[in-house]
Each structure stands twice: as C-alpha cells, then as structure tokens.
C-alpha positions, 0 to 999 in steps of 0.5 A: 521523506515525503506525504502521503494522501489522507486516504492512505491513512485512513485505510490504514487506521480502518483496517486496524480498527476493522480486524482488530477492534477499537482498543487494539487501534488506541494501543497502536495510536497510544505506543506511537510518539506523541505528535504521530499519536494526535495527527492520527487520532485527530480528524485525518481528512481523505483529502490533507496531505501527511508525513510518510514517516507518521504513516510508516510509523503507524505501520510498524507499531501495528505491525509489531502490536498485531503481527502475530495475528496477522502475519501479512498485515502490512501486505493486508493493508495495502490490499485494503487501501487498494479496496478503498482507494479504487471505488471512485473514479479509478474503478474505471481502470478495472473495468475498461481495460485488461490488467495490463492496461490497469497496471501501466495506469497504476503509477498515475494512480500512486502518484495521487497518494504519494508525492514521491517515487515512481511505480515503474512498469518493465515488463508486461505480456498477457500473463505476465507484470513486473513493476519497479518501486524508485524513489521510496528508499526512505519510506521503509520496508513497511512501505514496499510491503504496503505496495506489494499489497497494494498490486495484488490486490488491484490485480485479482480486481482486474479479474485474473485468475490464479495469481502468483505473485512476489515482491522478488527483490528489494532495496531493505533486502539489500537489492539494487531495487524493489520489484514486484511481479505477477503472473496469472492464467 
C-alpha cells in the first residue's frame, strides 16, 4: 500500500493529543491492532519511513473515537500537517510565487511524504485550481480527506481570499477519480 513520512504522522498523533487531550490519544492508540498501537506510541521519527495502512488506521479510530466532536477531523488533520509540514524549506513556496505556482509545486512536496501516487494539477488560471489524486486508491477515504485538508490549507497560506473549495469527485464515492478544487477572489 505504500509509506508515508514520519512527519505525516506526527501531525497526526499532534493534532489529536493537541485538540483532544493525552487520554483521548491513548484510547485511539489502545483500540488500534497491536503492532499499529507500538509503531505509534514508540519514537515516530520525523525522518523513518511508515505504513500507510498503520496511518490510515490511525485516522479512522480517531475519526470514529472523536468525530462526533469534530466533524472535519480528517479534512483537519491534513490542515495541521500542512501547517507543520510547510515551515521549513517548503515555506518558500508560500512566499515566493502565487497560488498557482504553489499548487503545480505541490505535488513535489507530497511525493516527499508519500511514496506512491501523484497530485496532478489539470486545471489552473488566476482564481481557479483543480488537481487530481492518482495512485492512492488503496490508502482510503480517510487519505483523500487528509489531502483535501491538506490543499485548503496550503492554499489559504498562499493568501487568497475567500476560498471556496470541494473534493468534487472521488473514487471511494465510486467516481473514475478524486479531484480536489479551489476558487478564490
């Protein structure tokens, strides 16, 4: 299914503990299998390599767990991961170029996260983005939710203005592919 970075999932476990408390992560951790539950409460290092699946995982007991309280948890953590992931050398991106030019960068930026799939970009004007998730079928529905997050946030630090954005169509929707948009003034 492929690996995701250890930053990705200490965003994850980070915004859990951050929002929701320490006991609220250790019962996500304890109702996770058993090797997921030690991978996750062992050192994750920013660095190491991890199973998708084990993060996924992870996403959906919180999400079932903690959902209730915060209905866009998985859309919310992408955001935070976004926030975390784009303070070193990526905030160049934000600064240096318009959305659009942050966005066609963006797919260099996941593929340093994630070691399989493509964000594609397929459409792109002055107020206008739509990009293309391929390759992450297996990851799951929380994944895409993660990615949705993920490009509102790094778009709204770009600095638009009025966002409006949709994760229009998706292949755990039973759509041909996920596609995420966004339109600004």
């Amino acid at each position: 299914m492929g690996q995701v970075k250890g930053t990705a999932v200490l965003s994850s476990l980070r915004y859990v503990r951050e929002r929701f408390g320490e006991p609220a992560l250790a019962g996500v951790l304890s109702a996770l299998p058993a090797d997921d539950a030690a991978r996750l409460r062992d050192l994750v290092l920013a660095s190491s390599w991890y199973p998708i699946g084990c993060l996924m995982r992870f996403m959906l007991e919180a999400e079932k767990q903690l959902g209730s309280q915060d209905p866009r948890l998985l859309q919310n953590m992408g955001r935070a991961s976004c926030d975390e992931g784009l303070k070193g050398i990526y905030k160049i991106f934000l600064k240096v170029g318009s959305p659009g030019f942050t966005i066609d960068r963006a797919s260099r930026v996941l593929s340093n996260y994630y070691d399989i799939g493509d964000l594609v970009v397929v459409e792109r004007d002055e107020r206008h983005v739509a990009a293309e998730l391929r390759g992450f079928e297996q990851a799951g529905r929380p994944f895409c939710e993660r990615i949705y997050g993920w490009m509102q946030r790094m778009l709204e630090l770009t600095g638009v203005r009025n966002l409006r954005s949709a994760h229009s169509s998706c292949v755990h929707r039973g759509d041909a592919v996920c596609r995420f948009e966004g339109s600004w003034d």
